[in-house]
N, C-alpha and C positions, 0 to 999 in steps of 0.2 A: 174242950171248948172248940167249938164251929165257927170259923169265920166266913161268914156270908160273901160270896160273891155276889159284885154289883153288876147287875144286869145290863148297863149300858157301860158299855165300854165306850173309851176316847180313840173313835176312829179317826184317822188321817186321810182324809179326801185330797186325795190325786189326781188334781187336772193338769190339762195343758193350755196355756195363757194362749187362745188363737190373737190376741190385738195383734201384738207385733208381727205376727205371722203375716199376716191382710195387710200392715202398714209396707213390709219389706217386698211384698207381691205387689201392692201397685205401685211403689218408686219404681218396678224391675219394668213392669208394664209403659209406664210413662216416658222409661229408659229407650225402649226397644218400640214406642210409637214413634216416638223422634228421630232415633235412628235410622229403621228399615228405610222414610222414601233417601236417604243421603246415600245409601247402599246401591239402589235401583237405580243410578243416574250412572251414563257412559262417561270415561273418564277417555281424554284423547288424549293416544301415547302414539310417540316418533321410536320407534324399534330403530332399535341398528341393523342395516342388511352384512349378511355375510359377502367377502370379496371373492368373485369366482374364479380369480388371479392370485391367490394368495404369493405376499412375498417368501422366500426362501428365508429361514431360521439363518442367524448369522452366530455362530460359534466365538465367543470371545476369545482371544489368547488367556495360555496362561499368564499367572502377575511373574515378571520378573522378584526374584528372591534372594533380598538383599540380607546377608546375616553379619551381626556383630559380634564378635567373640569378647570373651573378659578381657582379654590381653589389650583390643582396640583392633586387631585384625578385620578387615572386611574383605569376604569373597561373596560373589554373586554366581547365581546358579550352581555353587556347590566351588568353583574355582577362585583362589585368591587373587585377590587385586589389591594394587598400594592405592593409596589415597591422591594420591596425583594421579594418577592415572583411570581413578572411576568415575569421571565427566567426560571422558573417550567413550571408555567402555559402555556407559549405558546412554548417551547417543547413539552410538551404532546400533542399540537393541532398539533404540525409540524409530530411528531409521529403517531398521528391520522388518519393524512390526506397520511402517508406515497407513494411514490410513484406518487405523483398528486402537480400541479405546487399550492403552498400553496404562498398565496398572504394578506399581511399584509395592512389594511386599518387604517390610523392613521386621528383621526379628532382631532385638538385639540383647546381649546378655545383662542378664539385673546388675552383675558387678563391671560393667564396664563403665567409663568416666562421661558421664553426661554432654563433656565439652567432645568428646570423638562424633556422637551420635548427631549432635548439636552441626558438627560442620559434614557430617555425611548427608545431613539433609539437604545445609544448603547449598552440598557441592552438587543433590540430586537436583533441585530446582533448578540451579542454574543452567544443569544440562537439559532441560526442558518436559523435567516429568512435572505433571500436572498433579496428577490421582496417585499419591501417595497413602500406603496402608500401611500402619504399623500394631502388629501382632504384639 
């Protein structure tokens, strides 16, 4: 038994929908009418001139380096100091340093007692550091 093929087959007609095409092409058009004359217009700019004096690069000091040990020990710069006596000592470095932004570097150890750190700072302030950092 023969089964007949049906001579018209179900073709699928493959276009491409141009509307949307032409509708996204003249918003782009109308986009770029409007825009281009705001393009073409001078726009007045005050440039900064370069100084033909330039000042000299001023090097900061290094921060002074306050460390706290667990124990509650504080040395500065690597050297021990008792706690009466570190509102001398970093006066004379604020002294030293006269004139130049003097920058205090505090490290202190995780187990040491909050109440040490507490009056190392405020024995720093009182001797007149400003710009304390604490690492």
């Amino acid at each position: 038994m023969a089964f007949a093929q049906s001579q018209t087959r179900d073709r699928t007609l493959a276009e491409i929908n141009i509307t949307p095409l032409i509708d996204v092409m003249l918003v782009l058009l109308v986009i770029f009418m409007i825009a281009a004359p705001v393009l073409t217009r001078d726009i007045p700019l005050t440039l900064p001139q370069t100084d033909p004096n330039p000042k000299p690069v001023v090097v900061p000091p290094p921060p002074i380096e306050l460390r706290i040990d667990a124990v509650g020990e504080v040395t500065v710069a690597g050297a021990p100091v008792a706690l009466s006596e570190l509102t001398s000592v970093l006066r004379t470095e604020r002294e030293r340093l006269a004139g130049q932004k003097v920058i205090l570097s505090v490290e202190a150890s995780y187990d040491v007692d909050y109440e040490v750190v507490a009056k190392v700072l405020a024995t720093a302030q009182n001797a007149g550091m400003s710009n304390i950092r604490m690492r």
